[in-house]
N, C-alpha and C positions, 0 to 999 in steps of 0.2 A: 352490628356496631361494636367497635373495642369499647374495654372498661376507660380506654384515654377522649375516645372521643364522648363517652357520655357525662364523662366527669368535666369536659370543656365548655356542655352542652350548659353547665350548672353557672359559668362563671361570668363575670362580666364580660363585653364584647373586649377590651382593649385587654383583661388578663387574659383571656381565654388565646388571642391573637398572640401574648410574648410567649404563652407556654408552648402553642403549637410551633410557633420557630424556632426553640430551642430543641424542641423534638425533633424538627427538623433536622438540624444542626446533628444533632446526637446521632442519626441515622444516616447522614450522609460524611462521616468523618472518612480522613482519607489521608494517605502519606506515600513519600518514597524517599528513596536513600538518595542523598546530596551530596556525601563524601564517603568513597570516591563514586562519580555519577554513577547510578544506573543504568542499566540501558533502556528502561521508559524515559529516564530523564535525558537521555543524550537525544531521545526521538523527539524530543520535545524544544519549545524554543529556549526554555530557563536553560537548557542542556546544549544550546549552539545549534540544536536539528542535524547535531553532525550525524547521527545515526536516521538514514532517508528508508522512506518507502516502510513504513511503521506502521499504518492504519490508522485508526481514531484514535486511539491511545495517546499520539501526538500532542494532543492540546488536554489530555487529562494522564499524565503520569502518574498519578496519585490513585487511578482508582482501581491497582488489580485487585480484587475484592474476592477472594475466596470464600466459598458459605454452601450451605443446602440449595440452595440455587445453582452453582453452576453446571455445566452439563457434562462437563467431564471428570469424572471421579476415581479415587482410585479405589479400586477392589469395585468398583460398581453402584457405590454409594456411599453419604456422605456420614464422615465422623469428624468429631472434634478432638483429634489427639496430635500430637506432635508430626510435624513431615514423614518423618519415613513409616508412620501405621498410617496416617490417614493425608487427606490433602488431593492437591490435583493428581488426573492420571498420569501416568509416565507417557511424555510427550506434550503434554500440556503444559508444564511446571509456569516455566516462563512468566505466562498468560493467566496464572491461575485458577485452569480449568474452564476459563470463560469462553463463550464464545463472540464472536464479531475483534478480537485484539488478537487472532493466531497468528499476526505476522512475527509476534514477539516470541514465537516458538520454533523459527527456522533456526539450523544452529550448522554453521560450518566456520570452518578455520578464520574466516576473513569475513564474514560475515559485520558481525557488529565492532565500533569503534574500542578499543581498548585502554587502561586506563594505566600507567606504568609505574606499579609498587616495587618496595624491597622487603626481602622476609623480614619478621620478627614483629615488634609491637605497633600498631596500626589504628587509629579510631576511625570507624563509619558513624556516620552520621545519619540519622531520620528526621525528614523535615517530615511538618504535619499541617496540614491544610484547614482543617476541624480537627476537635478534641475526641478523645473518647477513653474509656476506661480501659488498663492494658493488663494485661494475666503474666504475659513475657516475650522477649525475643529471642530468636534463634536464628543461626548462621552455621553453614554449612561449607564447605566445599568442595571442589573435584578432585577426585582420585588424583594418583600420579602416574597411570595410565589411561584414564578418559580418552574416550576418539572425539576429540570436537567437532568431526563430521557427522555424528548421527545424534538426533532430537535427544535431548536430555533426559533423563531415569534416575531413581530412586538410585540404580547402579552406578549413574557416572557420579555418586556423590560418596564422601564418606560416612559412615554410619552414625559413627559421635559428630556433633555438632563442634566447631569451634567454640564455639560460645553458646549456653544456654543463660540469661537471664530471666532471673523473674523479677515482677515489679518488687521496688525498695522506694523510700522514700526519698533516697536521691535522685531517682528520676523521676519525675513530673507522672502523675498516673492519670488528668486529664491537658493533655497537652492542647493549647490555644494556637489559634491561626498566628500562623508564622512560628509556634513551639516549635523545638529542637531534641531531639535524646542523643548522647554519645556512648559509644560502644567501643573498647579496648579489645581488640582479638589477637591473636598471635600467630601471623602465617608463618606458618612451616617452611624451616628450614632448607627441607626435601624436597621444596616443588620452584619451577621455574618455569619460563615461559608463558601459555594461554592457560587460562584458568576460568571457572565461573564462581561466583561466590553466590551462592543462595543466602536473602536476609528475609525472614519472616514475623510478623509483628501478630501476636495474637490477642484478640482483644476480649474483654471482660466479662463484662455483661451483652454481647451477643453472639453467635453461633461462627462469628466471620474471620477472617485472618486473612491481613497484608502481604502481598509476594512480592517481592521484588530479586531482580538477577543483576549481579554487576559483573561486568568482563573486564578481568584483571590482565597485566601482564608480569609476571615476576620477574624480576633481575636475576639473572646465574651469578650467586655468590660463588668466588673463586677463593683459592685460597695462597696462601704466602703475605707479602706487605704491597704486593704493589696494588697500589690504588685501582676500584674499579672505574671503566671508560663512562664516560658523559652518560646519559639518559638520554633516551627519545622523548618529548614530549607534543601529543598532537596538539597541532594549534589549527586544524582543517581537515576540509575535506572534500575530497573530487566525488561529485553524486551524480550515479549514470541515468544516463538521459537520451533516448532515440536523438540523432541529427539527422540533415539532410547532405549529400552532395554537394559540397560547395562551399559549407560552411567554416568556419574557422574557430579555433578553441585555443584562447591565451592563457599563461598562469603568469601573472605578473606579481613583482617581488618588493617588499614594503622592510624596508629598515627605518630606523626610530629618525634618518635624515628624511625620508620621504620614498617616491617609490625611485627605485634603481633602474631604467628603461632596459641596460645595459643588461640585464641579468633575466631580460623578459625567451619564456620558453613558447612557440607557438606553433601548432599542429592545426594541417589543413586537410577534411575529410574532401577523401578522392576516390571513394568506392563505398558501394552499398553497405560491404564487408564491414570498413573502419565506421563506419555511421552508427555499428550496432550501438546500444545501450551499453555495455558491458567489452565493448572491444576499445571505444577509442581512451577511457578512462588509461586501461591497460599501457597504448601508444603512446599517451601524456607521458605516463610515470615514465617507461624507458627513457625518451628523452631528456626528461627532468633529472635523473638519477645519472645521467650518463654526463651532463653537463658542470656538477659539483657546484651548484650555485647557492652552497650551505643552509640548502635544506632537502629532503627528500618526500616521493610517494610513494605509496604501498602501505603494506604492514608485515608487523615485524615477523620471523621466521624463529624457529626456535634456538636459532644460532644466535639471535639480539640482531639479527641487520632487515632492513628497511627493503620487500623487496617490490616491485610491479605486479598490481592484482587486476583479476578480469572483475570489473563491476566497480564498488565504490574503494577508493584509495584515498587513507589518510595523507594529511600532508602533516610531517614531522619535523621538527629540529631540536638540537644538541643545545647544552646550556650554554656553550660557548659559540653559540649561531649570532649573526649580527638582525637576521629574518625575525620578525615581528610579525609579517600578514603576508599571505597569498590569496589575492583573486583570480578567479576562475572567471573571465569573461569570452563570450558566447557573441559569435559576430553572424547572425543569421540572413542571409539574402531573404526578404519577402518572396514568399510562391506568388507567379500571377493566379488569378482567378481564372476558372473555369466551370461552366455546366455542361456533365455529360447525361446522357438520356439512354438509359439499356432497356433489351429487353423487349424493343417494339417494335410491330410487325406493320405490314405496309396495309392489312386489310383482315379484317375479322367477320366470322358470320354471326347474323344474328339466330339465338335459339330464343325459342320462348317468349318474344318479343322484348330480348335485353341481349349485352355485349359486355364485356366484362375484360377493361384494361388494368394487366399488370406490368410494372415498370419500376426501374428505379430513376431515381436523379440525384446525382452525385454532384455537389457542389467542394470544391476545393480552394484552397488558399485563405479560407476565410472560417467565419462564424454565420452559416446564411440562416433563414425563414423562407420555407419552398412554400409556393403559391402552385398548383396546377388546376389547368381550367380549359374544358372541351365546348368547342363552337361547332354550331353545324354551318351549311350552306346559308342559312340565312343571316347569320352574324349572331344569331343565338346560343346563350351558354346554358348549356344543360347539363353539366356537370362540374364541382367544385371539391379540391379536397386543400388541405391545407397539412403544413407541417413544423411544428415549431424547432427553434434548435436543440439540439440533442438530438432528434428523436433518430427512426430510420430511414433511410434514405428510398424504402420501395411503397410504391402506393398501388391503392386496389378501387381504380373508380368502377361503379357498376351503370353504365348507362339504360335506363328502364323505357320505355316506350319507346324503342330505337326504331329508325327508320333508315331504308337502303341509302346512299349519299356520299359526300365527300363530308371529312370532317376534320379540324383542328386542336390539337393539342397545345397549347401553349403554356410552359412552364418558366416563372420566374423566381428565381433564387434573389433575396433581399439581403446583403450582409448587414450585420452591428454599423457600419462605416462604410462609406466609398458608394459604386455607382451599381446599381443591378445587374443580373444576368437572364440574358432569356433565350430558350432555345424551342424551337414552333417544329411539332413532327405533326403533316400530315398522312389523314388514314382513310381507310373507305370502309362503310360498312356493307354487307353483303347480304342480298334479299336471304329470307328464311326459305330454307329448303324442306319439303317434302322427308328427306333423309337425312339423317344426324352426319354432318360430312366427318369424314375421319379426321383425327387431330394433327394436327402442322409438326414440327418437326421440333421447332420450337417452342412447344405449348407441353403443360403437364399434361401424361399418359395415365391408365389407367393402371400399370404398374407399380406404380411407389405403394412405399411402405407404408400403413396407418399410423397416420398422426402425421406424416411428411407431405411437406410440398415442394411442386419443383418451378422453379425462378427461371421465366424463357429466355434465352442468353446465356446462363452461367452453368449450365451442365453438370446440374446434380442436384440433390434432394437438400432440404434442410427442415427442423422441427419446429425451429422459431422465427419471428422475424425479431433481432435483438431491439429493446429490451422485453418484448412482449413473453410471457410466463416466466420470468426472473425467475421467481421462489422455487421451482421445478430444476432450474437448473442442476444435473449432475452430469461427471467424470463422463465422456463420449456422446453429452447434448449437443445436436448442430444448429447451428443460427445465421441467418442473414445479416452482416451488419449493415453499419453506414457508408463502408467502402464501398460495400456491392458483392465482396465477399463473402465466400461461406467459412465460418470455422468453427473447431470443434473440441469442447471441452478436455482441460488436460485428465491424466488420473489423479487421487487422490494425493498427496494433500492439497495439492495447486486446483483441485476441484473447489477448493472454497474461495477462490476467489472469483469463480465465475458469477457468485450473485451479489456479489460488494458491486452496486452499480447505484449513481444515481445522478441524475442534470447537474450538481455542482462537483458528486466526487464522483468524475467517469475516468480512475485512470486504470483501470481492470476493462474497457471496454475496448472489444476485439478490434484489431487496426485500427483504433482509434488513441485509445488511452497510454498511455506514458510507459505504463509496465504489461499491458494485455501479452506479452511471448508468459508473462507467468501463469496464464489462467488458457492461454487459448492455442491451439495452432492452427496455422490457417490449411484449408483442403485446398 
């Protein structure tokens, strides 16, 4: 027991209660940079969520929390000295070392939303969620040859900080919910283009320190009198999202009159190809961009111009745009529904005095609850398995006291809404033989690999049936999903996202989830 909790143990019930919530309070402080946004805060909804596919971070920008906790470190273990001796690993920065928030450590050119500065005198801003005692801040930024295609290091920064701060008494040294700090820095003259700025907030009295990363873009100061050209400034953003065949994809145009119909740009997916996640955004922006309809998508280039990217694409305009808003709307034709049933054979023998059906059923167009349930001859069910939604789509009934006969499978799929589905395979079971009969062609062999099984139908081994051993999941693990396919873990680093899985946030789930080409490919 702490010296805190036995000294609460002394006090009244209702002090004992306000001191342990200020403790509270004191231990779960939290902040991130507000001006110009960070990119937790752009992943967030304070931040527009223009920055998509973030992780949990999303609804807690506040909390990259760096400490002897996290698991990634630099040199191998944890110190408390300024970024470049101690702090997260190289590759980790982002993220703060942490693990379960690594989306915020991918780093390419077009990757995260940008924020459009001009050199010279600049305040960032720290918002503070809870209070806490501060030591200092520091800010850092990227070289003037950083590759922003590869994960961030100690290297792609400069050595000196822009700014080191320590606490003074003009800033606030326990800042309260909804507190503020500001910060004057001075971007270099010498740098233009994509930038990342590092802000870290170190705190007082405990071991921990705030990360936070913002993605700037600098303006090329030119020199002579003539004025520089307009600004980009993003007011959106196109965030990639698997479609189907058929679907259609409008970006319609909003001036302070209302919307302009006239100026509507609309693409209609006509191949698997443009349906990708990452293709049709691309297709939007060309025609956007080609049409001059005073505003553009993409991002910018180190030339300052606005170009068509594969995956997500800002929408931008100029100060002298009449464009206010662009919606992105999505015209989806309904899938009809369907149940398929793989995997099953016309007649099974019995060993041992038991039969043992595996199968998948594959319900489509919907959200179903699969029922499957085997009758014999006499109208009797002697077997039931059930399967809620999420889960996988292959079942393993074992029928025990089996008897030779004709039998019924009957499976029905229950969607959230609308009308049932049900598809009835009959089978026959086959008297026990004297001799172990050889195995069918379509049945697991006595060749596979230990720990693999192989799914009668789909022609090949797998290790799991997804989500079954999640935590195990690594880089070349194969799994059965809900499709009915088999696929198979990417390499690292996209290996972490095979075990980010769960019944509300399945978008890492293989043919299933929204983003699974990051974590999965299909065999």
């Amino acid at each position: 027991m702490s010296n805190t909790q036995r000294s609460l143990r002394k006090l009244p019930l209702a002090l004992a209660v306000g001191l342990a919530a200020l403790a509270s309070q004191q231990a779960f402080s939290h902040g991130y940079i507000e001006t110009p946004k960070s990119r937790a805060m752009l992943c967030a909804a304070v931040g527009g969520n223009q920055n998509a596919n973030c992780g949990p971070i999303q609804y807690e920008p506040q909390s990259i929390e760096y400490g002897p906790h996290a698991a990634h470190q630099h040199k191998g273990a944890y110190c408390g000295g300024s970024f470049m001796e101690c702090g997260p690993a190289d590759g980790f920065i982002p993220a703060g070392g942490l693990n379960g928030i690594g989306q915020l450590n991918e780093q390419t050119a077009t990757r995260w939303t940008k924020t459009t500065i001009k050199p010279g005198p600049m305040d960032f801003v720290w918002k503070y969620t809870a209070g806490h005692a501060t030591a200092y801040w520091e800010f850092y930024i990227t070289k003037k040859d950083w590759n922003p295609n590869k994960p961030l290091t100690r290297d792609s920064f400069e050595s000196t900080p822009l700014l080191h701060e320590a606490f003074s008494q003009g800033l606030n040294p326990k800042p309260r919910d909804g507190g503020r700090s500001t910060h004057r820095l001075n971007i270099p003259a010498d740098r233009s283009g994509y930038h990342v700025i590092l802000a870290t907030w170190r705190i007082a009295d405990t071991a921990n320190t705030f990360y936070q990363t913002v993605d700037v873009n600098i303006e090329k100061q030119g020199g002579g009198v003539t004025p520089p050209a307009p600004t980009w400034n993003v007011i959106g953003a196109v965030q990639p999202e698997t479609l189907q065949v058929g679907d259609t994809v409008r970006a319609r145009v909003f001036t302070q009159a209302g919307e302009q119909a006239g100026r509507q740009v609309e693409l209609r997916i006509e191949s698997d190809n443009q349906a990708q996640a990452d293709n049709w955004p691309y297709l939007l922006a060309q025609k956007v961009n080609a049409a001059n309809l005073g505003y553009k998508m993409g991002e910018l280039n180190k030339d300052g111009e606005v170009v068509p990217n594969y995956g997500r694409n800002s929408i931008q305009v100029k100060a002298d745009s009449d464009v206010v808003r662009v919606e992105i709307q999505k015209e989806q034709p309904s899938i009809p529904s369907s149940l398929d049933l793989t995997g099953l054979a016309s007649s099974y023998q019995i060993k041992d005095g038991k039969a043992d059906l595996h199968f998948n059923a594959i319900a489509h167009g919907g959200d179903f609850t699969v029922d499957a349930t085997v009758y014999n001859a006499k109208g009797e069910s002697i077997a039931y398995q059930h399967q809620d939604r999420g889960n996988t789509p292959h079942f393993h009934m074992s029928l025990d006291k089996a008897e030779a006969g004709a039998y019924d499978l009957v499976v029905i799929a229950t969607p959230k809404k609308g009308d049932p589905l049900q598809q009835t395979h009959s089978f026959t079971l086959l008297a026990e033989q004297g001799v172990e009969p050889p195995v069918p062609d379509d049945q697991p062999g006595d060749d596979r690999d230990p720990g693999e099984v192989e799914q009668p139908g789909h022609g090949g081994h797998y290790q799991h049936v997804f989500p079954e051993g999640l935590k195990g999941y690594t880089a070349g693990t194969t799994v059965l999903a809900r499709d009915g396919n088999r696929y198979e873990c990417l390499p690292f680093p996209n290996s972490g996202y095979c075990v980010q899985w769960s019944p509300s946030a399945n978008q890492y789930e293989p043919g299933v989830g929204l983003y699974w080409k990051m974590a999965w490919k299909r065999l």
